[in-house]
Structures are given as structure tokens and as C-alpha cells.
N, C-alpha and C positions, 0 to 999 in steps of 0.2 A: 329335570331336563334330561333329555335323551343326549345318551355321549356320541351317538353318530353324526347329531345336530351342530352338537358343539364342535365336534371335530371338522364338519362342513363349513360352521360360520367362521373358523377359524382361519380356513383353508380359504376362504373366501376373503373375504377380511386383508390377509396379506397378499393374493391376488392383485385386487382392488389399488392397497399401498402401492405395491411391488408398479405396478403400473403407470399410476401417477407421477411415482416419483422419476422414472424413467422417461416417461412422456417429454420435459421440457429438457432434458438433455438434447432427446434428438431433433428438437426442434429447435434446438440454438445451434446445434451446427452444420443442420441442412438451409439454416436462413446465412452461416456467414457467409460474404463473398469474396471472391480470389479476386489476389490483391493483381492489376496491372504488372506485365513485364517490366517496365520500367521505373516503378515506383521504388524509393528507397527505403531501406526498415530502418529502424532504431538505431539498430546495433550499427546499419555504415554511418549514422552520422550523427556520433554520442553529442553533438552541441545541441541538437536540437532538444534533447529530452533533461538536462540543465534546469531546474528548478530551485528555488529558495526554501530551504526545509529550516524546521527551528531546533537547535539540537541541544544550548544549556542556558542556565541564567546565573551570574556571579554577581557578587556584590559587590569588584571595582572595574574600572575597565582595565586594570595592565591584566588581572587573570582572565577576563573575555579573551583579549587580546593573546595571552599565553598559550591560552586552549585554539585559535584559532590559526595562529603560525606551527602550532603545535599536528593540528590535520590539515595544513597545507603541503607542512615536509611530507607528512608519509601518502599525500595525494596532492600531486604538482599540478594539475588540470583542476582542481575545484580553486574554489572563492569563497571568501569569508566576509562579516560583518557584525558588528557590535553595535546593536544601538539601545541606547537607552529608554527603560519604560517602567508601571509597575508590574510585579511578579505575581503567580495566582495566590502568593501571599496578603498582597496588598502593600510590598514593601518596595521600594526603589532599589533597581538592580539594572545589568547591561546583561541583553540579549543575543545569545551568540547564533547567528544566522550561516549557514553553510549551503552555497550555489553546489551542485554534483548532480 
């Protein structure tokens, strides 16, 4: 094969990539649209974004319990909970759930 070719298909080749892959960038941020003046974000009003995450699993409930007054002290705005289930072990343990 001629090395001019291959330096061409090569040259082409990343072209082509180079292209594509930039393609849906700009078409994801000439589609967002601007948010109303009035609208609130996130960040003024952290209750809204408060979700239930699942964060350990122990095997009695006072250490559930331990681990979860435990990240209430050092975050006074979240919420905890422990409830009982099995583990992807298959064994019986208490689920420690954290609202943030």
C-alpha cells in the first residue's frame, strides 16, 4: 500500500472521529433552554433535592443506629433510618438509610 494513502485514510479517519464525536456536544447545548427569571435552582432550596440514599448494612440495629447519630452530628440537616432486610449476602442485617 502506498504510504501517501495511508497517511490520507488516516488523516481522514480522524477527521470523520474528530467530528462525530464533537457533533453531539453541540447539539446538547444549543437544545438547553434558559431557565425563567423567577425560577429557583438547587442550590436556594437544598429541601427540595433531599433524597433517601442507602449508605451501610450491620448486623444489629444499636450499630445501624451508631453509624447513623454518628452522621447526623457531623450533618445536622440530614435524616437517618434503619430498617431491617436481607443483605446481598442473603443474611439478615439492618439497613442504614440517609435522607441529604
Amino acid at each position: 500500500m502506498d504510504i501517501r494513502k495511508m497517511i490520507a485514510g488516516l488523516a481522514l479517519g480522524a477527521t470523520v472521529g474528530l467530528g462525530l464525536m464533537v457533533a453531539p456536544a453541540q447539539a446538547a447545548t444549543a437544545a438547553s433552554p434558559a431557565a425563567p427569571a423567577g425560577t429557583k435552582s438547587v442550590l436556594d432550596d437544598r429541601s427540595a433535592q433531599a433524597t433517601k440514599h442507602f449508605y451501610s448494612s450491620h448486623w444489629t440495629r444499636g450499630e445501624c443506629e451508631d453509624r447513623g447519630w454518628y452522621w447526623l452530628g457531623q450533618h445536622p440537616s440530614w435524616e437517618w433510618t434503619c430498617e431491617p432486610g436481607l443483605g446481598t449476602d442473603g443474611k439478615f442485617k439492618y439497613h442504614l438509610y440517609l435522607w441529604y
